[in-house]
N, CA and C atoms of all chains as a GROMACS GRO file, in nm:
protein
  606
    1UNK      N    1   9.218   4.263   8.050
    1UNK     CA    2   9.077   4.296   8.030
    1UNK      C    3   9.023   4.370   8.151
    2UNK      N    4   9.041   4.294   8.261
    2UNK     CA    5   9.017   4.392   8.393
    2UNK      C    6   9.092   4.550   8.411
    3UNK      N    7   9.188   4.562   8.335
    3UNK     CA    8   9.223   4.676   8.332
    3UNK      C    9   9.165   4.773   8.269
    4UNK      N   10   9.109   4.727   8.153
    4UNK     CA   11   9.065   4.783   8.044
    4UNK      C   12   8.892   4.842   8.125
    5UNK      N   13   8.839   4.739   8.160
    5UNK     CA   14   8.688   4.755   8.236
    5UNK      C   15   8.702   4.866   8.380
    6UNK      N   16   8.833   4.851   8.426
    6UNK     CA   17   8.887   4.984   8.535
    6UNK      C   18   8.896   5.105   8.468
    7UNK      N   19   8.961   5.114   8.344
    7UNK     CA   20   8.997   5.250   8.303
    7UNK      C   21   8.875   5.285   8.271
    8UNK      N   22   8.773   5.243   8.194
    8UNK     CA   23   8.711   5.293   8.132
    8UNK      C   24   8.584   5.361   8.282
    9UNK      N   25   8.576   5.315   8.360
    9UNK     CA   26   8.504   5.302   8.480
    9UNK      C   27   8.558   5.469   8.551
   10UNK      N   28   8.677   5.446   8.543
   10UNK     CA   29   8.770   5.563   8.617
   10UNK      C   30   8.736   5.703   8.492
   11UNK      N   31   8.712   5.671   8.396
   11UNK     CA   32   8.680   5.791   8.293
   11UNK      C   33   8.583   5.839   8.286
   12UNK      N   34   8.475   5.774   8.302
   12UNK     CA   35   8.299   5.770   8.336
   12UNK      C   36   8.338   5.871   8.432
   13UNK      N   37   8.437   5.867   8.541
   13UNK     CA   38   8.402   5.868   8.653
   13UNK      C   39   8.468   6.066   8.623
   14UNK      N   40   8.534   6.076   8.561
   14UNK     CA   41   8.591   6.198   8.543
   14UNK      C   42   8.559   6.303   8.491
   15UNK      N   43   8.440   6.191   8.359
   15UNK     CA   44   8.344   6.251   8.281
   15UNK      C   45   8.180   6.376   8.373
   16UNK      N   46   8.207   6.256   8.446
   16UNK     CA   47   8.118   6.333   8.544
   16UNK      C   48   8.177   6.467   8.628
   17UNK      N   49   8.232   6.456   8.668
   17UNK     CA   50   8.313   6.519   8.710
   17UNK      C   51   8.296   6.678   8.669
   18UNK      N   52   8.360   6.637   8.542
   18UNK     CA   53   8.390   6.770   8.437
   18UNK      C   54   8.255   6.847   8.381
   19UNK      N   55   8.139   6.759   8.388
   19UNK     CA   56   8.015   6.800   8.346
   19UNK      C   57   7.983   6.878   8.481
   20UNK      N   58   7.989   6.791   8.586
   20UNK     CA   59   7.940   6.862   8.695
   20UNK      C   60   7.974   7.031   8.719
   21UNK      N   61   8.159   7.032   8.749
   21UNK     CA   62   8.167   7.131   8.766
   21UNK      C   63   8.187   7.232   8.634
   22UNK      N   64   8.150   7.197   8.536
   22UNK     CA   65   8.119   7.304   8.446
   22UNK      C   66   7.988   7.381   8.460
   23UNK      N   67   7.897   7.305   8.507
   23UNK     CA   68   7.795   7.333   8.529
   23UNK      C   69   7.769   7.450   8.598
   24UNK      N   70   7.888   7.397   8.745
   24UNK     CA   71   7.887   7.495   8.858
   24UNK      C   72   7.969   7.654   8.775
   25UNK      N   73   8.008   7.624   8.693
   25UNK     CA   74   8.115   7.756   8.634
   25UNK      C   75   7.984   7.815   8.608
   26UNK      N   76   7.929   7.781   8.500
   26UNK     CA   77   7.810   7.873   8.396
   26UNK      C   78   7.710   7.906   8.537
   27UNK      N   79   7.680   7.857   8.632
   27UNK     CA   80   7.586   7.895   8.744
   27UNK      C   81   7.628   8.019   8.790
   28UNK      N   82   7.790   7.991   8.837
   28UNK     CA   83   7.842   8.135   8.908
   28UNK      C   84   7.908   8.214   8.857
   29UNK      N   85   7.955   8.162   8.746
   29UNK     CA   86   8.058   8.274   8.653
   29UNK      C   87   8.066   8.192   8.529
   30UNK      N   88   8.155   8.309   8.410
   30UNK     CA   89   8.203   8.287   8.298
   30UNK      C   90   8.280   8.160   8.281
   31UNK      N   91   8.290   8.103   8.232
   31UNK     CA   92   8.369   7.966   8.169
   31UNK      C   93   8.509   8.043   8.108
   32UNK      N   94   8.616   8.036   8.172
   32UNK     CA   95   8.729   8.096   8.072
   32UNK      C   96   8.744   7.996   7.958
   33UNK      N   97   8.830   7.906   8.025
   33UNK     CA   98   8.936   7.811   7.957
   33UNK      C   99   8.868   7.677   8.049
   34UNK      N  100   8.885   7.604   7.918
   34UNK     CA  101   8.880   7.469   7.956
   34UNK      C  102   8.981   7.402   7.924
   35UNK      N  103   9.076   7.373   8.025
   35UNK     CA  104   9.159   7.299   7.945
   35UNK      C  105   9.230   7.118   7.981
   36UNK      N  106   9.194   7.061   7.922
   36UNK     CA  107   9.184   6.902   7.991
   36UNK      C  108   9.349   6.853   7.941
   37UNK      N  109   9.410   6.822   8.017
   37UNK     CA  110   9.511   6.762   7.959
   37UNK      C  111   9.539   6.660   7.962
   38UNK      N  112   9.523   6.575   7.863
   38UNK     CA  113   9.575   6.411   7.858
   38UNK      C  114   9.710   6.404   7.777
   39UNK      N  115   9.752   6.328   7.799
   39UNK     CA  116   9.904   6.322   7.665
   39UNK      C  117   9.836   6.291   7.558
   40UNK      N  118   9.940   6.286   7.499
   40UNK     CA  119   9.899   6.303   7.355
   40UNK      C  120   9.907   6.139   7.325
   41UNK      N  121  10.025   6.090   7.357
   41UNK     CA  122  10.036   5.915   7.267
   41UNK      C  123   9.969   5.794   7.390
   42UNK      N  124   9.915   5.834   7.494
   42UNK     CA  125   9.834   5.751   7.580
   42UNK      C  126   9.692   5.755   7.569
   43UNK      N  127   9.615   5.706   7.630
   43UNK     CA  128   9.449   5.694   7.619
   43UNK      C  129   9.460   5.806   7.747
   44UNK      N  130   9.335   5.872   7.733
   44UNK     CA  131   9.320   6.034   7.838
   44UNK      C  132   9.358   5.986   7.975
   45UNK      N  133   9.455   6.093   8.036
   45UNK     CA  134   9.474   6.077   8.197
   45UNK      C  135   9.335   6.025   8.271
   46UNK      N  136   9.362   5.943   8.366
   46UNK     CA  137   9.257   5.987   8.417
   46UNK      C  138   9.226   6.011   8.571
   47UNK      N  139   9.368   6.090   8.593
   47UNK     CA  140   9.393   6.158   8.694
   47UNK      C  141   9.302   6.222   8.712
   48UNK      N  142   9.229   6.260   8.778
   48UNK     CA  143   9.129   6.420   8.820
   48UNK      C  144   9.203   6.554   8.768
   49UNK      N  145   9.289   6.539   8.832
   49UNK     CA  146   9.396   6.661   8.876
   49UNK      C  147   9.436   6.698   8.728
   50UNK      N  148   9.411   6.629   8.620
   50UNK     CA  149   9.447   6.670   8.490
   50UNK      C  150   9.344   6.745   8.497
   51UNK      N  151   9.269   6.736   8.514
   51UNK     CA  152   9.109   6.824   8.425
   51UNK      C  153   9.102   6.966   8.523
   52UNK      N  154   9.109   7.088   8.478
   52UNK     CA  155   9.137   7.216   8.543
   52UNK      C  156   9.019   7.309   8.463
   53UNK      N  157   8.946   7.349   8.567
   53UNK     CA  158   8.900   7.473   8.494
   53UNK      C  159   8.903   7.587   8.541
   54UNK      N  160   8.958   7.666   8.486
   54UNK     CA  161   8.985   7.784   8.505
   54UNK      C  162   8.942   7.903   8.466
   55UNK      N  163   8.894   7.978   8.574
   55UNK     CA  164   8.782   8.072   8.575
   55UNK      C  165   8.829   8.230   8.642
   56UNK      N  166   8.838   8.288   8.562
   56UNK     CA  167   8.883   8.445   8.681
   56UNK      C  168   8.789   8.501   8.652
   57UNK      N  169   8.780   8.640   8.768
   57UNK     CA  170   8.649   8.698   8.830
   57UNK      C  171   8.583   8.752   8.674
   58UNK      N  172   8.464   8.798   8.708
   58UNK     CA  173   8.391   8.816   8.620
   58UNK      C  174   8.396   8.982   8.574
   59UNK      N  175   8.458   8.999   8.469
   59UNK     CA  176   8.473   9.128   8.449
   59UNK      C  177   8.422   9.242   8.463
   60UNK      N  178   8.253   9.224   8.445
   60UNK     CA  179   8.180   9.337   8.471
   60UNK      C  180   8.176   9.362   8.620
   61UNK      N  181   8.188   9.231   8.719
   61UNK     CA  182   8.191   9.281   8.846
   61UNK      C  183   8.307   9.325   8.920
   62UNK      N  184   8.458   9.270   8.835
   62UNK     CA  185   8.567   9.360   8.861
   62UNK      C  186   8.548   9.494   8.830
   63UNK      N  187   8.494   9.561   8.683
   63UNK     CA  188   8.489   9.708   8.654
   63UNK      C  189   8.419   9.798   8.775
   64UNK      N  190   8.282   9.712   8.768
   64UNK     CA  191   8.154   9.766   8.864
   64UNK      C  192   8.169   9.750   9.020
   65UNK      N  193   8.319   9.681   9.121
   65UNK     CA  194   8.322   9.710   9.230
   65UNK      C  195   8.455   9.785   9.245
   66UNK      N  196   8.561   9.808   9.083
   66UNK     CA  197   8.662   9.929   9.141
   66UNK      C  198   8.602  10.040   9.095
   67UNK      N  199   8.525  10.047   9.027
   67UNK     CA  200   8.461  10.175   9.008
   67UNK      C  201   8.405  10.248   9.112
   68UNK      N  202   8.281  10.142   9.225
   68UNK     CA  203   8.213  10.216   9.303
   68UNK      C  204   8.333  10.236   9.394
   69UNK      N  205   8.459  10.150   9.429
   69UNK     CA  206   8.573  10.198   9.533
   69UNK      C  207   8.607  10.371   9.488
   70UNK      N  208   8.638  10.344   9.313
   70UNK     CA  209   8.680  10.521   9.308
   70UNK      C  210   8.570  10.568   9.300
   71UNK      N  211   8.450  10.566   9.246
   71UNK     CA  212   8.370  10.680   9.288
   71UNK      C  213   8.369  10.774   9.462
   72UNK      N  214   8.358  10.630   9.539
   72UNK     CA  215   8.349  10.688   9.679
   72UNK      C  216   8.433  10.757   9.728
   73UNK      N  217   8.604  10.691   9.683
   73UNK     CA  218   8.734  10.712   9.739
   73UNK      C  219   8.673  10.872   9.713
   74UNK      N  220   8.643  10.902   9.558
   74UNK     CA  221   8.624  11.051   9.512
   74UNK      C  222   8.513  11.161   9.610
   75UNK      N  223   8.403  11.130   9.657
   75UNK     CA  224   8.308  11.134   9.727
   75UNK      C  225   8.355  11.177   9.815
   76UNK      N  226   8.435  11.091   9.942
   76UNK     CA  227   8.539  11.116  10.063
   76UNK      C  228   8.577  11.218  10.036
   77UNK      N  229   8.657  11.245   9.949
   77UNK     CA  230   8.747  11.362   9.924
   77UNK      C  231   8.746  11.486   9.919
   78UNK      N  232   8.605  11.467   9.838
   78UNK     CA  233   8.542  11.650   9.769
   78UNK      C  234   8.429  11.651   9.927
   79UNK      N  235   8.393  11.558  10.011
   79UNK     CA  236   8.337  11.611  10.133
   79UNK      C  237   8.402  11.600  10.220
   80UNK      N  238   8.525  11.575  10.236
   80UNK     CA  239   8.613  11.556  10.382
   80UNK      C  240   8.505  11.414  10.439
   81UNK      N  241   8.482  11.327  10.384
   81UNK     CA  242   8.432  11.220  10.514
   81UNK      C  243   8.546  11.176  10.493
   82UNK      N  244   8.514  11.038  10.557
   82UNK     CA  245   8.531  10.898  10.559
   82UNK      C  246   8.423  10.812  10.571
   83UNK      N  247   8.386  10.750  10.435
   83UNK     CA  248   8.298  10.599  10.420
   83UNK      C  249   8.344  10.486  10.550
   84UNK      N  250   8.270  10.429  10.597
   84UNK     CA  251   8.298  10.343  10.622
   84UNK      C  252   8.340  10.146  10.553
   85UNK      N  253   8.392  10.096  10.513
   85UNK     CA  254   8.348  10.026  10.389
   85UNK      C  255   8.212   9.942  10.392
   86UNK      N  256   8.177   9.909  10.499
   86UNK     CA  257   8.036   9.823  10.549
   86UNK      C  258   7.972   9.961  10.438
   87UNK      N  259   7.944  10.030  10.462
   87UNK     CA  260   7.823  10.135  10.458
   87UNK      C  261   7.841  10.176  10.294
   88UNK      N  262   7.984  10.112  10.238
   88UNK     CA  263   7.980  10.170  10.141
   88UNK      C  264   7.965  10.063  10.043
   89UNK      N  265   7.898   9.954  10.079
   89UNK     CA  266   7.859   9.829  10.019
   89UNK      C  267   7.734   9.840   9.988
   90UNK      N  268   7.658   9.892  10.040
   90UNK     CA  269   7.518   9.938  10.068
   90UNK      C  270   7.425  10.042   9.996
   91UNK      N  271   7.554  10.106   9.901
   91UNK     CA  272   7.522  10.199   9.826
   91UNK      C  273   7.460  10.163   9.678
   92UNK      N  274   7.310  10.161   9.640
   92UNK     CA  275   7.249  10.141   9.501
   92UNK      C  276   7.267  10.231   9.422
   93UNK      N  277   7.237  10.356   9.489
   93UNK     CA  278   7.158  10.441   9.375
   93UNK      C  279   7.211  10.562   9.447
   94UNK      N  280   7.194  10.666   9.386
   94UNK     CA  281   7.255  10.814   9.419
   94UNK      C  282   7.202  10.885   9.476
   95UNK      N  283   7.062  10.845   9.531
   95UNK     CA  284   6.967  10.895   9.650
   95UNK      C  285   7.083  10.830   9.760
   96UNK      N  286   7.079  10.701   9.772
   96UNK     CA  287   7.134  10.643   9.868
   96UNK      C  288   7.300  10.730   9.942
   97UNK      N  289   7.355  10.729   9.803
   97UNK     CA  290   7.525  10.814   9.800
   97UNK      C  291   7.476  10.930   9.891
   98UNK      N  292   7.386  11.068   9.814
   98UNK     CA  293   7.370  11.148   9.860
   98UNK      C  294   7.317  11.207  10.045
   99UNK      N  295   7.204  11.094  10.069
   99UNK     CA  296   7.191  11.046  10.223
   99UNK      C  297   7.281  10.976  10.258
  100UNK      N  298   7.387  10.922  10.249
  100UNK     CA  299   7.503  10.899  10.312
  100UNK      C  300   7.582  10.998  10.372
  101UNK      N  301   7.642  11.100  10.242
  101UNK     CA  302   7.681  11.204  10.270
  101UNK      C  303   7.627  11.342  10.337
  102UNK      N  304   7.544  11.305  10.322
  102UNK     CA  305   7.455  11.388  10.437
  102UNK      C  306   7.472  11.399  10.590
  103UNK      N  307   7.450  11.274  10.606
  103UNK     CA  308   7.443  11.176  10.713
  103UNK      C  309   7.623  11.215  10.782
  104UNK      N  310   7.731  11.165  10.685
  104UNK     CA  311   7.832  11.177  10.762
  104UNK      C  312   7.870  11.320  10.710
  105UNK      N  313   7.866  11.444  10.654
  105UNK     CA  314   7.914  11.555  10.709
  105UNK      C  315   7.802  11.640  10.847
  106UNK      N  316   7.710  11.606  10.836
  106UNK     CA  317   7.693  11.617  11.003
  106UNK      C  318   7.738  11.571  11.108
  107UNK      N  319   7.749  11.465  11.122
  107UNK     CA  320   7.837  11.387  11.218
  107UNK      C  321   7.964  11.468  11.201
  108UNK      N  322   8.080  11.530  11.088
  108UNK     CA  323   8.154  11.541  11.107
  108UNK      C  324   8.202  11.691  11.195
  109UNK      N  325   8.282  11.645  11.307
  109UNK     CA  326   8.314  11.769  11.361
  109UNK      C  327   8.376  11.862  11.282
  110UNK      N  328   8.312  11.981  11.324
  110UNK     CA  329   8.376  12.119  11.260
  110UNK      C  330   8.492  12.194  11.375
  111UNK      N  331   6.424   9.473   9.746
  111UNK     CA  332   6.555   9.540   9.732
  111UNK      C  333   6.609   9.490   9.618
  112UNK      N  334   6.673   9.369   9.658
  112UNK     CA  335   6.739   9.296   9.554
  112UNK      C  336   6.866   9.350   9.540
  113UNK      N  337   6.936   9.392   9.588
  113UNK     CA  338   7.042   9.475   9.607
  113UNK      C  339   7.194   9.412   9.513
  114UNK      N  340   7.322   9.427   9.499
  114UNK     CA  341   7.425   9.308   9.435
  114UNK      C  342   7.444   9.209   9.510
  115UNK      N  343   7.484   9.120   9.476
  115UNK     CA  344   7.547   9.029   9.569
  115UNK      C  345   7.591   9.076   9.684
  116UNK      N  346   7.641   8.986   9.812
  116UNK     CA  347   7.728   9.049   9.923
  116UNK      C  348   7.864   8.985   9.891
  117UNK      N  349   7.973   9.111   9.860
  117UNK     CA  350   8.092   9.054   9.830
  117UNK      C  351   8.148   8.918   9.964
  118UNK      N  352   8.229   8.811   9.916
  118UNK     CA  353   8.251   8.751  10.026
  118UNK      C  354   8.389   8.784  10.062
  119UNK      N  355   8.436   8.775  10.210
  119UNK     CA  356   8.517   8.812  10.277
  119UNK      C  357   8.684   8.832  10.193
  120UNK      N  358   8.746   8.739  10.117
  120UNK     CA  359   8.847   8.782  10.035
  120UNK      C  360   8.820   8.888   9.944
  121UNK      N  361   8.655   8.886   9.883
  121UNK     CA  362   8.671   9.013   9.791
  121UNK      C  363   8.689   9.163   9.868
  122UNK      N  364   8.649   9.134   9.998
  122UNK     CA  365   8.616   9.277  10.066
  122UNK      C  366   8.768   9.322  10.094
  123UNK      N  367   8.849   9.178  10.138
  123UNK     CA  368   8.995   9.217  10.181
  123UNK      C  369   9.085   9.286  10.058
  124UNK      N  370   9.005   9.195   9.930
  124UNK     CA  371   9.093   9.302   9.785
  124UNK      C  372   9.061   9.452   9.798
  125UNK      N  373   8.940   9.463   9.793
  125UNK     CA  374   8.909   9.538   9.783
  125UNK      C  375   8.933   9.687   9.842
  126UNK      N  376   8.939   9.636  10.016
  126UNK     CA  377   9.008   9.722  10.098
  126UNK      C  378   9.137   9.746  10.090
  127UNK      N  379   9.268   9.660  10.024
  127UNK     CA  380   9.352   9.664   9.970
  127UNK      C  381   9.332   9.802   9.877
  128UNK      N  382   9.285   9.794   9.753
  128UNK     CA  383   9.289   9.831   9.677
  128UNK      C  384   9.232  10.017   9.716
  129UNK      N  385   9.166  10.058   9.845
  129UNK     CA  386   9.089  10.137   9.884
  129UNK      C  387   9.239  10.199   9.977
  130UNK      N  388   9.286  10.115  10.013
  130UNK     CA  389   9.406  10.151  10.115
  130UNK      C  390   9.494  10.174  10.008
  131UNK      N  391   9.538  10.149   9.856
  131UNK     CA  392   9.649  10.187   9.811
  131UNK      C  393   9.561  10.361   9.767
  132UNK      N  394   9.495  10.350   9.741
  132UNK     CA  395   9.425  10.504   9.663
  132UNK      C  396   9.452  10.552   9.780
  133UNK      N  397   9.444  10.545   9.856
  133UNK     CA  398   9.408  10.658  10.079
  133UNK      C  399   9.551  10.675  10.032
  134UNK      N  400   9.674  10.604  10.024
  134UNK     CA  401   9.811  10.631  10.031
  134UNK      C  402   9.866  10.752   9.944
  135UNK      N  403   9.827  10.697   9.802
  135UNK     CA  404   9.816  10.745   9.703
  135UNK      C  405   9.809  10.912   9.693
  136UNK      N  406   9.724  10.950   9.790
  136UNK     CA  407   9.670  11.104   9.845
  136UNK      C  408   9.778  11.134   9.887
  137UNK      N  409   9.860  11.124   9.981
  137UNK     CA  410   9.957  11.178  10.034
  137UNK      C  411  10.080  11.207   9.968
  138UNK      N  412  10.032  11.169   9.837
  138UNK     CA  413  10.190  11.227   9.732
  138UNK      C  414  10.147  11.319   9.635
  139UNK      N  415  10.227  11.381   9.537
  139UNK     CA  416  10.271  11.488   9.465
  139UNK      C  417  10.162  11.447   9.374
  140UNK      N  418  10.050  11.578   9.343
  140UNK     CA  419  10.004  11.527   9.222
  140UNK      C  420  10.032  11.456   9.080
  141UNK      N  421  10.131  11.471   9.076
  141UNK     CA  422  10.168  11.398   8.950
  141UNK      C  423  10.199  11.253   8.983
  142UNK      N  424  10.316  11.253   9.117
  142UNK     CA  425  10.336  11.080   9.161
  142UNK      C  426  10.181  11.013   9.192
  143UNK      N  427  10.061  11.108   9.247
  143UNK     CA  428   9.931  11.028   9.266
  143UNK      C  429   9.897  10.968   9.166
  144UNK      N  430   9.880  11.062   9.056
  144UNK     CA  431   9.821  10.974   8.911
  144UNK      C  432   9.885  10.871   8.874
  145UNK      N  433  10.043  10.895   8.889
  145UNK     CA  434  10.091  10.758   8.809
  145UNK      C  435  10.066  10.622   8.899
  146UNK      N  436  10.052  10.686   9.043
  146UNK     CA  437  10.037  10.575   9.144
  146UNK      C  438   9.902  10.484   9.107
  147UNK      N  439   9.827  10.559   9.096
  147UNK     CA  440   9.645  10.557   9.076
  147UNK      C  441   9.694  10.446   9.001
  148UNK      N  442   9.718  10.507   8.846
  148UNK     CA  443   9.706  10.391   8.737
  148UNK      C  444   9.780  10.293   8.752
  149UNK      N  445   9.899  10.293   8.799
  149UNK     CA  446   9.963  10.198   8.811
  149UNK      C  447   9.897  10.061   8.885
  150UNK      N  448   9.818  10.142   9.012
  150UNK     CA  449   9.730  10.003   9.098
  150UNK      C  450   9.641   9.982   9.038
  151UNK      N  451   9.578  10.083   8.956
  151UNK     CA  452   9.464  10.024   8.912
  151UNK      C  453   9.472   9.940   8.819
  152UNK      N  454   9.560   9.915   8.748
  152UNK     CA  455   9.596   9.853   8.601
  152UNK      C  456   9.649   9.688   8.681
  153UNK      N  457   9.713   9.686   8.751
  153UNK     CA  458   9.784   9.579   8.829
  153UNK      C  459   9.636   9.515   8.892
  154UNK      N  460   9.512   9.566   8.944
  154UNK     CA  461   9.426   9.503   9.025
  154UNK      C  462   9.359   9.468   8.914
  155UNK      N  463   9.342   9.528   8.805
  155UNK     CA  464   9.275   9.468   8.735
  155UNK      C  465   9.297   9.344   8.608
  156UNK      N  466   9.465   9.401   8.612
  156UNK     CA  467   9.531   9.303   8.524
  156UNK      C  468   9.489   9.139   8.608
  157UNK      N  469   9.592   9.100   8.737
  157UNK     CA  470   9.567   9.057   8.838
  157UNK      C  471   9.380   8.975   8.809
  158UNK      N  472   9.326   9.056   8.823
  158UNK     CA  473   9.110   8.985   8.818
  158UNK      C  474   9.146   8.916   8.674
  159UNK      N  475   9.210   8.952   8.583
  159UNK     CA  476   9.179   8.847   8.487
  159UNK      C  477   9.278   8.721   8.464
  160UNK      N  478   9.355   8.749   8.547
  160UNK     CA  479   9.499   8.638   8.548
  160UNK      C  480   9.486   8.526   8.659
  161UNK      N  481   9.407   8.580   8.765
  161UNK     CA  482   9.449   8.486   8.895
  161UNK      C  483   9.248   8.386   8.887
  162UNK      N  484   9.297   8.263   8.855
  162UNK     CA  485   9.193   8.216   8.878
  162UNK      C  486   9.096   8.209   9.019
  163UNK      N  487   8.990   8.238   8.992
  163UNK     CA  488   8.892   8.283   9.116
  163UNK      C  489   8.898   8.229   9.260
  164UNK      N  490   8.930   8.059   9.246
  164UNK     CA  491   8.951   7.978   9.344
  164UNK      C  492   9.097   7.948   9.389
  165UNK      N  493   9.190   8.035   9.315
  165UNK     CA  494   9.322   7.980   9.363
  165UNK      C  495   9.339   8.074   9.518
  166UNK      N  496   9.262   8.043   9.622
  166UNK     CA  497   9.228   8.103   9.732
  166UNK      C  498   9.394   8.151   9.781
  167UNK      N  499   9.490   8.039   9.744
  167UNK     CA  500   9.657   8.046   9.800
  167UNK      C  501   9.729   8.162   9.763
  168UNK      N  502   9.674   8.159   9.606
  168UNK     CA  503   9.764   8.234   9.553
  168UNK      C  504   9.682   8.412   9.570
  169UNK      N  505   9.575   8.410   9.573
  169UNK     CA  506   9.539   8.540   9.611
  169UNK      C  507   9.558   8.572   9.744
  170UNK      N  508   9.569   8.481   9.870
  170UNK     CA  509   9.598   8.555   9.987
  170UNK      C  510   9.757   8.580   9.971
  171UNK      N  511   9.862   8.493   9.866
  171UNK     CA  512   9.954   8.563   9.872
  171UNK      C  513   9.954   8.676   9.807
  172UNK      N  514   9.907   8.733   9.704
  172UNK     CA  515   9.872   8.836   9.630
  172UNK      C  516   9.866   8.939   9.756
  173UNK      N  517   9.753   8.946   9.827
  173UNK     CA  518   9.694   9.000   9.940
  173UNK      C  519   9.827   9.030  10.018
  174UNK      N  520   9.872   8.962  10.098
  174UNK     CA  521  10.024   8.958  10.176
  174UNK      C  522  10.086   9.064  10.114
  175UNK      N  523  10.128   9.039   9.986
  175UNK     CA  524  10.270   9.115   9.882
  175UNK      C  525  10.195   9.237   9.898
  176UNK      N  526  10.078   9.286   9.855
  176UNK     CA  527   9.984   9.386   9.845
  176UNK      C  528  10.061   9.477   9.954
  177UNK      N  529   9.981   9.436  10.084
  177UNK     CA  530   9.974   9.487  10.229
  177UNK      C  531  10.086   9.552  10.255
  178UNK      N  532  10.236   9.422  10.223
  178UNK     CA  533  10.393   9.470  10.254
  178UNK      C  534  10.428   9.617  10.165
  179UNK      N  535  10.337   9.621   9.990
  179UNK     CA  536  10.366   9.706   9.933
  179UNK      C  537  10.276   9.860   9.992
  180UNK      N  538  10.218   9.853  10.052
  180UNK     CA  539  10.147   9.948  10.073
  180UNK      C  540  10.188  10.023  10.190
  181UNK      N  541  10.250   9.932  10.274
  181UNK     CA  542  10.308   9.982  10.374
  181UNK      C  543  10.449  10.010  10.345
  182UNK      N  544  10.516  10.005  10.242
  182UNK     CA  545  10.651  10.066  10.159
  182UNK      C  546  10.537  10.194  10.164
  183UNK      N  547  10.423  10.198  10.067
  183UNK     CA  548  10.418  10.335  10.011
  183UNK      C  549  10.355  10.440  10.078
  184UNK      N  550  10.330  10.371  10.233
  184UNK     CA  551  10.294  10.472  10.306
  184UNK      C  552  10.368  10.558  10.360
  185UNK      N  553  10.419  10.517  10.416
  185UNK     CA  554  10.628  10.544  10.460
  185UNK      C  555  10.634  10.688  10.381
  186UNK      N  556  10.601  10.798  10.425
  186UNK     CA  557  10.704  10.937  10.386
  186UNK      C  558  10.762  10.931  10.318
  187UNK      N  559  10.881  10.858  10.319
  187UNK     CA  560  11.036  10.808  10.223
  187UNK      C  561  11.020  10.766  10.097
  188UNK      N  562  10.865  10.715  10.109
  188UNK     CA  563  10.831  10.705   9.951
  188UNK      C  564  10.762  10.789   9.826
  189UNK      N  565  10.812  10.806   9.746
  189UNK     CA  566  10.789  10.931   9.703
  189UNK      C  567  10.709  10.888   9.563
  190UNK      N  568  10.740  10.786   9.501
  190UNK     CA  569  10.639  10.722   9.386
  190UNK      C  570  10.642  10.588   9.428
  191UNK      N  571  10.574  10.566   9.259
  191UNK     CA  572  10.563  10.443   9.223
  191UNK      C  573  10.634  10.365   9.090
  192UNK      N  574  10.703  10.289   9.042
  192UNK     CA  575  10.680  10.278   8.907
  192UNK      C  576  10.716  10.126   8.868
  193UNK      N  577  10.649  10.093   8.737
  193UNK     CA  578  10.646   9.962   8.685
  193UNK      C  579  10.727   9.924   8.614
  194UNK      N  580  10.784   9.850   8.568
  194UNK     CA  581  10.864   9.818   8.390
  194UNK      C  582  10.838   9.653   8.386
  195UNK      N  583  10.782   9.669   8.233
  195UNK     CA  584  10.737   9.562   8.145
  195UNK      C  585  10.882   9.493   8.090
  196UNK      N  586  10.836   9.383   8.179
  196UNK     CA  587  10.996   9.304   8.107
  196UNK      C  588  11.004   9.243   7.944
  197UNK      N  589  10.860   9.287   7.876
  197UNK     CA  590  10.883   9.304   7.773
  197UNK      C  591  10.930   9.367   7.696
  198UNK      N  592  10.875   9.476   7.738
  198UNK     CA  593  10.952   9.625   7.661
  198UNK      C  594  11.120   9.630   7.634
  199UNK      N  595  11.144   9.505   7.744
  199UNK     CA  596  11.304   9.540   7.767
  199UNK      C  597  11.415   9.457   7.660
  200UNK      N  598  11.293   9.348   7.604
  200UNK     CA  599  11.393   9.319   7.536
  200UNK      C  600  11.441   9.337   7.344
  201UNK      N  601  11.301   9.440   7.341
  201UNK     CA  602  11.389   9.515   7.243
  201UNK      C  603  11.471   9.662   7.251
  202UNK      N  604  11.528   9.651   7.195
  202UNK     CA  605  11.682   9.783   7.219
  202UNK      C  606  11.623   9.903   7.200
   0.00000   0.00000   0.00000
């Protein structure tokens, strides 16, 4: 019986757990996969270490930070700079791009 | 302002990775550039949807393998790039 009043205590305890950091997923990113693994012919693990969630980066901000890498890489190229990468974090809007490049083909020696 | 997020320090290191394989990339044959291009680009992005966000281990090894490969493809001596799908391979 005391075992029984432990497990169930230790599951509460996992339950939380899993609510919590799901929580934290949907706050900072997409929810991939949830995937909890208990066996199949036992009552649920209730290891921690069973319960995994697994989350990879968020797609639009993978597209939207190799994009601005090739836009710039492209930028560099057709003006002879070099971005710095600090400076090229900093870039919103295409006013901004354009006063950049401004900025470093003066600086650049002729 | 409100500007994006500020990437944090591993994303900047992908990232510069990924900025350092394109810089390499330049120094070869137009045709080896393109296939180079896509080739990283398809791998960095394959990679963002495979490697879970927090497996901090397994992306600085990612990072490591990266670095060693880039410095293969900086090397003169290297003249492309190329991939093969070990799927493809096992039909005839």
């Amino acid at each position: 019986m005391a075992a029984v009043s432990a497990t169930s205590v230790g599951f509460q305890r996992s339950l939380n757990q899993s609510s919590r950091t799901n929580e934290a997923a949907e706050k900072y990113s997409r929810l991939r996969l949830v995937s909890r693994g208990w066996a199949k012919t036992k009552f649920p693990s209730l290891r921690t270490s069973h319960f995994h969630v697994y989350c990879a980066a968020k797609p639009e901000t993978v597209q939207k930070v190799c994009q601005i890498v090739e836009i710039v890489m492209g930028l560099e190229e057709e003006f002879g700079i070099s971005v710095e990468e600090e400076s090229s974090q900093n870039i919103t809007t295409v006013q901004e791009a354009a006063d950049l490049i401004e900025k470093l083909v003066q600086k650049k020696p002729e | 302002m409100g500007g994006p997020k500020p990437l944090s320090g591993m994303q900047k290191q992908v990232l510069s990775l990924y900025r350092g394989f394109l810089r390499a990339a330049r120094s070869k044959s137009p045709e080896d550039r393109r296939q180079i291009e896509s080739i990283v680009s398809a791998e960095f992005r394959r990679h963002s949807k495979l490697v879970d966000r927090k497996n901090f281990l397994y992306i600085e090894y990612l990072l490591r393998r990266g670095h060693k490969q880039l410095d293969q493809l900086k090397s003169p001596d290297t003249l492309k790039l190329s991939s093969l799908s070990l799927r493809n391979l096992k039909r005839p």
